[in-house]
Structures are given as C-alpha cells and as structure tokens.
C-alpha positions in Angstrom: -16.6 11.1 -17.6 -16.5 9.8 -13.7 -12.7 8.1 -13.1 -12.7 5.9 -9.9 -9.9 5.6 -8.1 -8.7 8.4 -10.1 -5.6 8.9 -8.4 -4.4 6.4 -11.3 -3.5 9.9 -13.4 -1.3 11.2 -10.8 1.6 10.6 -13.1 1.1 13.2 -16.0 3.1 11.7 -18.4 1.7 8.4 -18.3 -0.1 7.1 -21.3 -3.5 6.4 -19.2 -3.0 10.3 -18.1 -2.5 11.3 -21.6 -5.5 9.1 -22.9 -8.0 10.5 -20.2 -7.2 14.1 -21.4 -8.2 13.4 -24.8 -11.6 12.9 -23.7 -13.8 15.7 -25.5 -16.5 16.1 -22.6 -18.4 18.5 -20.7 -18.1 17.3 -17.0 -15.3 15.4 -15.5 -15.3 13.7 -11.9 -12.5 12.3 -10.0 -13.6 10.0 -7.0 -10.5 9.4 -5.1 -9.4 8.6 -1.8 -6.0 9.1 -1.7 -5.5 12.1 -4.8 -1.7 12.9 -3.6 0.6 10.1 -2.7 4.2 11.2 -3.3 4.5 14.9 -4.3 2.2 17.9 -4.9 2.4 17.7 -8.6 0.3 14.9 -8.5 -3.0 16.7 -7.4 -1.8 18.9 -10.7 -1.9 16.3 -12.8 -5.1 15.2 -11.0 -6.8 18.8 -11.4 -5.5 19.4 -14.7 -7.8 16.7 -15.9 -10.9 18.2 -14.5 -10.1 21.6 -15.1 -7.9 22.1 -17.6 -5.4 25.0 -17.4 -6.5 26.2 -14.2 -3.7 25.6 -12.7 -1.2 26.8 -15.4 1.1 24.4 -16.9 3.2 21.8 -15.1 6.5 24.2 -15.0 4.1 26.9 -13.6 2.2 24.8 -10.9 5.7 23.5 -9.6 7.6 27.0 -9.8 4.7 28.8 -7.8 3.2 26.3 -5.9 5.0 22.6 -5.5 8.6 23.7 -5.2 8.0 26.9 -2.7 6.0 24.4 -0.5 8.5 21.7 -0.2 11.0 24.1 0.4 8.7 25.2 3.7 9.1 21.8 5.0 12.2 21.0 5.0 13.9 20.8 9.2 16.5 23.6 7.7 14.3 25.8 6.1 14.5 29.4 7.0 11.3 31.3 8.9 11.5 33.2 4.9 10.7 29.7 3.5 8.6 28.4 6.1 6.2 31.3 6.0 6.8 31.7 1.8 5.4 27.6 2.0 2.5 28.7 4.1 1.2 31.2 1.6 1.8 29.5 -1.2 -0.6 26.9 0.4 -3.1 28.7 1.4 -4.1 30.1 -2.4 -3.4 27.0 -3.6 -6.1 25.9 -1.2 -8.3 28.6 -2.0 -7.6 27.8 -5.8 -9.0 24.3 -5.2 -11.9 25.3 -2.4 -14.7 25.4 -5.2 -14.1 22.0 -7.3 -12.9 20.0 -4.1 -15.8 18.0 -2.2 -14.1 16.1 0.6 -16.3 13.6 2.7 -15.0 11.7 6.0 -15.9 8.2 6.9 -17.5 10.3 9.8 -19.8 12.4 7.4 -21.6 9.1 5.7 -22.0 7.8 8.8 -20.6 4.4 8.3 -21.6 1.7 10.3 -18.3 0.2 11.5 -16.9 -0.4 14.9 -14.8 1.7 16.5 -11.0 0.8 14.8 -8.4 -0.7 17.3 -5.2 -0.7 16.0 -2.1 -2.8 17.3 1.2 -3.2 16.6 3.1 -6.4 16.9 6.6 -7.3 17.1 7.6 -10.2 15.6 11.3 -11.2 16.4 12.9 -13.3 14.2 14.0 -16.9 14.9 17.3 -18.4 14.4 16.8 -19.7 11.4 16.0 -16.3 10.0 18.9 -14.5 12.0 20.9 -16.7 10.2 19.4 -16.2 6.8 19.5 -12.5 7.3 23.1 -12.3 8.2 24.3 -14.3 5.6 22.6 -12.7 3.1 24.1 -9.3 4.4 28.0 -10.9 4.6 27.0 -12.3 0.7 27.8 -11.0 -3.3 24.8 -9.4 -3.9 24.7 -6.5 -0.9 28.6 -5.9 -1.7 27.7 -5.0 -5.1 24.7 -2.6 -4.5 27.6 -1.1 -1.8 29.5 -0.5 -4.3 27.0 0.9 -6.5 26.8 -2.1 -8.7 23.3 -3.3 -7.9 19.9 -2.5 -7.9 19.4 -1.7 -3.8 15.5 -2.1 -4.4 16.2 -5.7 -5.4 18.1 -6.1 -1.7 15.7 -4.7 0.2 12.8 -6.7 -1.5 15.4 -10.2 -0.7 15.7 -8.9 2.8 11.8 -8.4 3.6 11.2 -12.0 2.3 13.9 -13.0 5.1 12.1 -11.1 7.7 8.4 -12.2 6.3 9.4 -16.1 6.1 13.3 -18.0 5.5 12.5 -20.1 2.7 11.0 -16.8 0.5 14.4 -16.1 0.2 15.3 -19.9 -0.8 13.0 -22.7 -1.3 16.4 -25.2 -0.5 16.4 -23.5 3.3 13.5 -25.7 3.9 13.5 -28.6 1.9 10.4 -30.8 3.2 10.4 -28.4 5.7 8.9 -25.3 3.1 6.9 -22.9 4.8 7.3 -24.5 8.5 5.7 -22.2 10.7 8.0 -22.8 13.2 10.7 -21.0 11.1 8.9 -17.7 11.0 8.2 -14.8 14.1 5.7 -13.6 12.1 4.0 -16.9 11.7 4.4 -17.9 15.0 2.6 -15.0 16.3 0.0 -15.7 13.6 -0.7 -18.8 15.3 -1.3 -17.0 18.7 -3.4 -14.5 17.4 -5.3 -17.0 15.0 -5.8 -19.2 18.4 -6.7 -16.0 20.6 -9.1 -14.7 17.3 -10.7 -18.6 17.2 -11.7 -18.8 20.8 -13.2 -15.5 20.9 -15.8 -16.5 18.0 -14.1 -13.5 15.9 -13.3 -14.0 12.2 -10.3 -12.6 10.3 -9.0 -10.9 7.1 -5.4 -12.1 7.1 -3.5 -9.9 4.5 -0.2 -10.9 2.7 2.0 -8.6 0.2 3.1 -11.3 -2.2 1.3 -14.3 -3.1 4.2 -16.6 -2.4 4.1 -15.9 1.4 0.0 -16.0 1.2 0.7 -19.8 0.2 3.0 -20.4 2.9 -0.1 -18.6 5.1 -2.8 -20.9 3.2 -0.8 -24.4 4.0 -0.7 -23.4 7.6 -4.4 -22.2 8.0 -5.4 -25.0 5.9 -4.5 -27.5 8.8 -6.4 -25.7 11.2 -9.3 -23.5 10.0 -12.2 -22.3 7.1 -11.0 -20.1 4.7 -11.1 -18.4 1.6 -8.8 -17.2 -0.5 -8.8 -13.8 -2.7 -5.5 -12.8 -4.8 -4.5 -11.7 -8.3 -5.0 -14.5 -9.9 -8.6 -14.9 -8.7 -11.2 -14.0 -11.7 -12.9 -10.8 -11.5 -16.5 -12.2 -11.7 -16.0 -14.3 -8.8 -14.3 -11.8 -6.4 -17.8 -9.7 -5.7 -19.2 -13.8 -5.0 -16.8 -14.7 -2.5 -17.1 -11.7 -0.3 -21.0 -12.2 -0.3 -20.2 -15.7 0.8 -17.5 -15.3 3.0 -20.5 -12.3 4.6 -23.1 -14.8 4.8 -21.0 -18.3 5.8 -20.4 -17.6 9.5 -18.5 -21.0 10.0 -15.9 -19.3 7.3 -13.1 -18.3 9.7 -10.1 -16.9 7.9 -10.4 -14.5 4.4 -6.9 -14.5 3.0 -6.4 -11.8 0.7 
C-alpha cells in the first residue's frame, strides 16, 4: 500500500488513520512532503503505520520522545532540558535513519527558476479602517472577550476585513460589491497585474476562500485571460486546464 500525501494520518485517532492500519499487507509507503505539521506525535502516528510498534505505543513515543523534546525548546528551559531534548532527538533520528528516504527539490534536479520571493504591504483603505474598527468596538468581539464566543470565528470576520470590506458584508458595497478601489490588497493587485502584463510574464493569482477569488475574477475579468481552478471545479477537468493554461500563451492570469 503507497499513501500520497500521506501526512493525511497524522491524526492517530482519526477514522482514515484507523482504516489505513487495518490494511493486512506486506510493504507500506508514505510519500509525503510535509510528514510533521503541528507536533512530533504526528510523525508517530505517520511511522506507526509503516512500521508498526517500532516506535512503542502513543503514551510511550510521547513520554520518551515528544514531551522531553518540547520541553528542550521552550525560551525557559533549563541547559538539563535543553541538552535532555537533544538526546532524545538524536535516537529518535537514529530510530528513523533506516526507513526515512528524504529527497530535496535540489537532488531531482528540477528545472525551475531560481525562486524570488517578496513581501508586500498592503495598507488598508478607509473604508476598511472603518470596517475594521467597527467591527472591533461591536457585540461579537465583546463576547469572545468575555469568553462567550468562538475567537476563531473573529479572527476569520477580521481577515475578510483586511482581504476585502464587503467579505465581511455584502450591504458595505451595495452596487459597489467587490470595488477594487475598496481594497489595499486589490489595489496593489492592479499594480502588480499592470507591472506582470507589460513584462510579457503570466501569473498564478492565489485566493484562500472562494468568495474573495470572485471578487478577484470580476476584476481580472475586465482586464485580462484567465482561468479559473477552485473546489468546485470537477476533478476530470482540473489535469485539462493546467495543460491548457501550459500551452495557451495568450492565457494571462490562473486563478486558483
């Protein structure tokens, strides 16, 4: 049994975890590029599948191995604990040495440019300040400062502020919905889209929710090529539009 993305077990209690377990096999692969995520148990729950038991039980891996380690890292932890986190990781390395085949992008030689990476800083406009601030004076931030309310739910209401206004409330904008003018972050969109344009380049323009990724598509619309790639797009034809959007040079902007 090969699992893909494998890093989909890293919960151990999970059903899918449970289900793979059950597999009666003789070789197991995990292909994974990204096998711990949040904490060290993870890789246990990861390993236990292709090697059953070699890492003890759960309680075992965490007393010996996960716990001691996090202790180690923490900026108050004593040169005892710091030194106690070091060993523990070096035979939990050496533990994992013979059934761990790492490759870099560097070792398949993959032919991609050289990566370039800036950062941006979009400030917000007024009519975002304003949204922002109101939203923090409102109901709903009292009650999760008082313990009342989920604070996740807050937070996700505040990033739609900062991402575009009228995420937070379609009413903000009235015939106005998704004005790019409303937005930093689509107004320096529009520069770089401009900037991208002139150059000849062509552009993968990612979005976290598919409500701001319509507010992206009505803008580009106006102005440029694209394509469009989200959740809701079938599986048989995602494979088809990358091939297209490969071959189709006059295709400008991918949003995904």
């Amino acid at each position: 049994v090969v699992l893909d993305e494998g890093h989909k077990i890293r919960n151990p209690d999970a059903e899918i975890t449970q289900l793979c377990k059950r597999f009666n096999t003789c070789h197991r692969l995990i292909l994974s590029g990204a096998p711990i995520q949040n904490k060290l148990n993870e890789l246990w729950s990861l390993f236990d599948f292709v090697f059953p038991g070699k890492l003890g039980t759960l309680p075992v891996f965490d007393e010996q191995f996960a716990i001691p380690i996090a202790a180690g890292t923490y900026a108050n932890a004593s040169h005892f604990k710091v030194q106690a986190a070091r060993q523990c990781s070096l035979v939990l390395r050496d533990l994992l040495r013979p059934y761990l085949l790492r490759r870099l992008k560097a070792d398949v030689k993959i032919a991609l440019p050289a990566k370039s990476e800036k950062v941006l800083f979009c400030q917000l406009t007024e009519e975002q300040r304003n949204a922002y601030e109101a939203y923090l004076d409102g109901e709903h931030v009292a009650s999760v400062l008082a313990g009342r309310a989920n604070a996740f739910a807050a937070l996700t209401s505040v990033l739609k502020v900062c991402n575009h206004p009228h995420l937070l409330n379609w009413e903000l904008g009235g015939d106005r919905y998704g004005d790019w003018r409303a937005s930093g972050k689509m107004s320096v969109l529009k520069q770089v889209l401009e900037m991208w344009h002139s150059h000849g380049d062509r552009v993968l323009v990612f979005c976290q929710t598919r409500q701001m990724l319509d507010i992206v598509q009505a803008f580009v619309a106006e102005r440029y090529s694209f394509c469009r790639l989200d959740g809701t797009t079938p599986v048989s034809r995602r494979l088809r539009m990358i091939d297209e959007f490969n071959a189709d040079d006059s295709i400008f902007v991918f949003l995904l």
